[in-house]
N, C-alpha and C positions, 0 to 999 in steps of 0.2 A: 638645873637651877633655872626660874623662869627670870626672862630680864626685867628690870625694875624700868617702870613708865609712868613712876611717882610725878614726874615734870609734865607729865601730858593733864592739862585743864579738861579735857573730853575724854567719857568712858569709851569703852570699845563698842559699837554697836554691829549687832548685824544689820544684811543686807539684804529683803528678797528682791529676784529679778524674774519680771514677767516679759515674755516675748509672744504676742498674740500675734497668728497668721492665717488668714484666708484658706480653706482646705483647697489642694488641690484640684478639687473636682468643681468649685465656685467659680463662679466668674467674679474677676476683680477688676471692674470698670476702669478704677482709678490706674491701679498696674498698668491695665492697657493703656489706657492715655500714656502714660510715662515710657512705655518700650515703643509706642508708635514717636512719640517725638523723642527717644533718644536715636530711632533710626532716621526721623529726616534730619537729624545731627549730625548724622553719618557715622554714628557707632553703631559698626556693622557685628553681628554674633549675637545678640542679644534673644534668646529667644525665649525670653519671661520674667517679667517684672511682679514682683507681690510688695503690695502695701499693708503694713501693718500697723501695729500699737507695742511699745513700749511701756514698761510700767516696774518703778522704782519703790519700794515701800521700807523705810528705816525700820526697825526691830526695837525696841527697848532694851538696853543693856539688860545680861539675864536673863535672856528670853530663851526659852529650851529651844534647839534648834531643831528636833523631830517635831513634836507639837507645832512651831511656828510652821514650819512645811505642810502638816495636815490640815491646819488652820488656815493659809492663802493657799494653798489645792483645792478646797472646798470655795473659798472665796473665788479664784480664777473659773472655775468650772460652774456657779450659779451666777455670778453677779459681773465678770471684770468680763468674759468671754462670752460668746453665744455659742455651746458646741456644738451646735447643730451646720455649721458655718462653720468654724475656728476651731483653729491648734492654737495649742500654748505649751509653752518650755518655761520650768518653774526652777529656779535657781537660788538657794539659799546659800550667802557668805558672808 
């Protein structure tokens, strides 16, 4: 029996989650900046900082969840990322 969420005024929506990051093999200027002054902080161990993007995109209630995935996969890899530069970790919930 599914439970009844007749009280809730908002539908259920999904959620994709995009995580853009610097490949390994790039230099991330900015990263640098931030592990060189976390070390004259004196946070010592640090041996690599990556800067990235974050990226939140609400679903429309109803939205096929396979479909939406192949739809911001294709979206994250032409237009949200540069892969020739960047990863990205794509998360549908």
């Amino acid at each position: 029996m599914l439970a009844d969420f007749s009280w809730c005024d908002t539908p259920f929506r999904m959620k994709a989650k995009i995580i853009i990051t610097p490949k390994k093999a790039v230099l991330d200027p900015q990263g640098k900046t931030v592990q060189t002054a976390l070390e004259h902080m004196g946070y010592t161990g640090v041996t690599g900082v990556h800067i990235g993007k974050y990226i939140e995109i609400d679903l429309a209630p109803g939205t096929d969840k396979a479909a939406a995935h192949a739809a911001i996969n294709d979206a994250a890899h032409k237009l949200l990322s540069n892969p020739i530069i960047e990863d990205y970790k794509l998360e549908i919930e």
